[in-house]
Structure formats: structure tokens, C-alpha cells
C-alpha positions in Angstrom: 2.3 -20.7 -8.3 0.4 -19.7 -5.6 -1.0 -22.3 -3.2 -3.7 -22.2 -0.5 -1.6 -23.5 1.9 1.0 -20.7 1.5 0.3 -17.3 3.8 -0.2 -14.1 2.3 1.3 -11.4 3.8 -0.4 -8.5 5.3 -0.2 -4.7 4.9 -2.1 -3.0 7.4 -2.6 0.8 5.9 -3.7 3.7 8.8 -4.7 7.1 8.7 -4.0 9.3 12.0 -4.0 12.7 12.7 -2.2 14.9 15.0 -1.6 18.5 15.0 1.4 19.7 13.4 2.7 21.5 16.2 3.5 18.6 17.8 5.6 17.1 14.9 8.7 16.4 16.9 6.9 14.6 19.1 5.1 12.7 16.3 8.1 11.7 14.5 9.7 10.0 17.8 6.5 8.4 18.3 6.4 6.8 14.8 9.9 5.5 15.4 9.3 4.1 18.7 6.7 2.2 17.2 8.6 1.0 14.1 11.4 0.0 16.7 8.7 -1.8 18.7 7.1 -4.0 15.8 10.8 -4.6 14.4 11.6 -7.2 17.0 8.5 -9.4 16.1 8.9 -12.2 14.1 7.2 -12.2 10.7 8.0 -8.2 10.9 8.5 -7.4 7.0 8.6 -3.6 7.1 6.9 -0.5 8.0 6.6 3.3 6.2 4.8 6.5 6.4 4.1 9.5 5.2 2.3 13.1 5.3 0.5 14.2 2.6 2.1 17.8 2.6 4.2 19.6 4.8 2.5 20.4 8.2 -0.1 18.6 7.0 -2.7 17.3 10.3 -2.5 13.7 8.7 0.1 10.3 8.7 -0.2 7.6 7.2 1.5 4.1 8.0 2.1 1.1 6.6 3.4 -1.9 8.3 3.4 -5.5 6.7 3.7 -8.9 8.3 4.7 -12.0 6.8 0.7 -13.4 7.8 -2.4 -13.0 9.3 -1.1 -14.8 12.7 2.4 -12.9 12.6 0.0 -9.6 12.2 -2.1 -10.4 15.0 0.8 -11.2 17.8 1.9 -7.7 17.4 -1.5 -6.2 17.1 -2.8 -7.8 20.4 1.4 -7.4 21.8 1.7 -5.4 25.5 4.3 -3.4 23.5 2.0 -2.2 21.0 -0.5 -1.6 23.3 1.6 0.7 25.5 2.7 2.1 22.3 -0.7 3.1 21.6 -1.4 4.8 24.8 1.5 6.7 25.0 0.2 8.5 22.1 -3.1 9.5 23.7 -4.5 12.9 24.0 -1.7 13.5 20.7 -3.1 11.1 17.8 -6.1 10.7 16.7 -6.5 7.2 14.8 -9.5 7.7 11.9 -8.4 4.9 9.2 -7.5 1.5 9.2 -7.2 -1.2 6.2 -5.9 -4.9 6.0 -4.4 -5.7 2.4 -3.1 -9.1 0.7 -1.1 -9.2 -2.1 -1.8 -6.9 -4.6 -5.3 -6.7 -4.4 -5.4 -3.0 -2.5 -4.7 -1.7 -5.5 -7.8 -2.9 -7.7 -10.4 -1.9 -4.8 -12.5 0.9 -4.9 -11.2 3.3 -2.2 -12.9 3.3 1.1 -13.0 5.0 4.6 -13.3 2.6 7.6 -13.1 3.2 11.3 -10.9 1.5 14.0 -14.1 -0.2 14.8 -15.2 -1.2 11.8 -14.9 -5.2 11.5 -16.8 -5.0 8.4 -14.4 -7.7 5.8 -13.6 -6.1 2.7 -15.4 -7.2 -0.7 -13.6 -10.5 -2.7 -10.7 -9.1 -4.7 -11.1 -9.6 -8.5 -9.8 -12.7 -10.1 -6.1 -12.9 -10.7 -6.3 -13.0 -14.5 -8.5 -9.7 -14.1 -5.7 -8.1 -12.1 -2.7 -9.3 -14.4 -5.1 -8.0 -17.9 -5.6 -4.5 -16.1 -2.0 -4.7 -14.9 -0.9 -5.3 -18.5 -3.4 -2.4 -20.1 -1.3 0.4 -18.1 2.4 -1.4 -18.3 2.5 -2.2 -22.0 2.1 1.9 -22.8 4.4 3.2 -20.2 6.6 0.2 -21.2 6.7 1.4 -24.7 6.9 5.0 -24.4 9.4 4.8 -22.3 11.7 2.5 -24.5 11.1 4.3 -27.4 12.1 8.0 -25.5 14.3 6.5 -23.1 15.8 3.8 -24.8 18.5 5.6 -27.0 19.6 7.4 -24.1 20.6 4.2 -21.9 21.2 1.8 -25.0 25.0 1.1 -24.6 24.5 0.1 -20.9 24.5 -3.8 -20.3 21.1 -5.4 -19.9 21.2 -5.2 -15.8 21.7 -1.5 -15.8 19.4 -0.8 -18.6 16.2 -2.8 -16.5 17.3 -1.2 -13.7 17.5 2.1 -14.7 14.2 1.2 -16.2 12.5 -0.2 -13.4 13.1 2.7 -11.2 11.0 5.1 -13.5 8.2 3.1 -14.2 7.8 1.9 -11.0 6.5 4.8 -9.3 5.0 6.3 -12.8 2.9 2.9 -12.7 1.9 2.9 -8.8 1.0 6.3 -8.4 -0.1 7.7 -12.0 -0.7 5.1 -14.5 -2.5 2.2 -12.0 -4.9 4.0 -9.9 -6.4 5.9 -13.3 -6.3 2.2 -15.2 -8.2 0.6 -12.2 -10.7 3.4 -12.2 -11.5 3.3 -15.6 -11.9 -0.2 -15.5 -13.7 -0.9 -11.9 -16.8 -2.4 -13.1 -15.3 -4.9 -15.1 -13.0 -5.8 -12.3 -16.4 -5.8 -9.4 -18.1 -8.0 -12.0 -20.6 -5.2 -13.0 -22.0 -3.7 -16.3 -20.3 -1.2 -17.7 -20.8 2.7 -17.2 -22.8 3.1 -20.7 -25.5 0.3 -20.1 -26.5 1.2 -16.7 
């Protein structure tokens, strides 16, 4: 059970563009950031991504173990002469701060660099695990009953496993962004669609 004296970790999500004839140069300027960050302490990963091949945008991910972990590399020389290096080639337009689980029951929301604004409360936990539950319970059970036969003499590791790894990404990317949308005024507290 979650205390307040534990620390949540902290993804930090950002949006930058660069042209895409300069990908080469964009992809060793990723890594030497992720190289960079790696030797801080309370590093727990970093990612990224283009929407579509030669596509203008990246985004990154990169996730600390707290809020004080995050900041030490944030305000680091290293980063800072990270960032620079990248100037006149990147152009940063996005940046978010997520803890937990919560980024994924927020309305979306476009923020710049500058923009110290904090983000609106997360819902309540038992909100989260009810709209968590609405979307895994049909995938769950579609899945066992089309699935199931086809993995059912595997032992009980293999079988989760194998199970796991398709609804994972079914649930993240398909299944929990529509379930969340659907169900955002409940989650923000607000009347629903039809009585407004």
C-alpha cells in the first residue's frame, strides 16, 4: 500500500521537433543524451519515438526514481550542455511531468517549456482501478475465450505470459485511451455528457 512517505517516480514526456533531414544527427543526439542521464542516480529509463517515418516530431520519455532524482539531472551541467548542443537543430514545443499512472486518466494537453502551470489533481485511485477494470475485464475475456484454446496446454507461466504480452499494448494504446475518454467526466468529478 502506498504511503505518503514513499516517492513516486517521475516520467517526464517531451515533444521536439527537428527536420528530418537531419535524422542522423538527431538520433546521435538522443543517444548522447540517454548516455548522459544514465549515469545519474535515480535514472530509471528513457525511450522515444517518431510518429511516422520522416516524420518533423520525437518524442521522449525519461523517468526518475523522484521528484529530487529528476531535478539533479534537469538542473545537471551535463544536461545543460546536452541541450545546447542541439541548438539551431531541435526545437523543444512539449513538456509533461507524470506520477504513477495518473497520465493516463488526464485529459490530453499541450504545454510549453515555459509553462509552470501544475497539472489538475489526478482522479481518486478507486476511480482509476474501476475505469482500469471496465476496459481489462472485456479484452481479458475475449481474449481467453479466442486465445485460450490455442495456448491451453502451456504451463500457467507461459500461458500469462504469452497473455500479457498481447493485452498489454491492446490495453495502453487501444482499449485505455477510448475507456478514459468515454468516461472523463466521471473521472474530473463532473456531470455527465447527457445532463449538461
Amino acid at each position: 500500500m502506498e504511503t505518503a512517505s514513499q516517492p513516486l517516480a517521475v516520467t517526464v514526456a517531451i515533444t521536439r521537433r527537428a527536420d528530418p533531414s537531419r535524422n542522423a544527427e538527431m538520433l546521435a543526439w538522443v543517444r548522447a543524451g540517454a548516455t548522459l542521464a544514465e549515469d545519474f542516480p535515480g535514472f530509471l529509463g528513457v525511450g522515444w519515438v517518431r510518429p511516422v517515418l520522416g516524420s518533423t516530431e520525437w518524442h521522449m520519455l525519461y523517468r526518475f526514481a523522484d521528484a529530487e532524482a529528476l531535478h539533479a539531472w534537469e538542473e545537471s551541467p551535463q544536461r545543460q550542455w546536452w541541450l545546447s548542443s542541439a541548438q539551431g537543430m531541435v526545437e523543444h514545443t512539449r513538456v509533461e511531468r507524470r506520477t504513477g499512472i495518473e497520465g493516463w486518466f488526464d485529459p490530453p494537453r499541450e504545454h510549453t517549456v515555459s509553462d509552470l502551470t501544475p497539472p489538475a489533481a489526478p482522479p481518486p485511485r478507486w476511480k482509476q482501478a474501476v475505469t482500469i477494470w471496465l476496459g481489462f475485464f472485456p479484452v481479458s475475456l475475449l481474449a481467453t475465450v479466442t486465445l485460450g484454446h490455442l495456448i491451453e496446454g502451456q504451463n500457467a507461466v507461459v500461458r500469462t505470459l504469452l497473455m500479457t504480452l498481447c493485452l498489454t499494448p491492446v490495453m495502453a494504446y487501444l482499449v485505455l485511451p477510448q475507456v478514459t475518454k468515454m468516461l472523463q467526466w466521471w473521472l474530473q468529478g463532473q456531470p455527465p455528457p447527457w445532463r449538461r
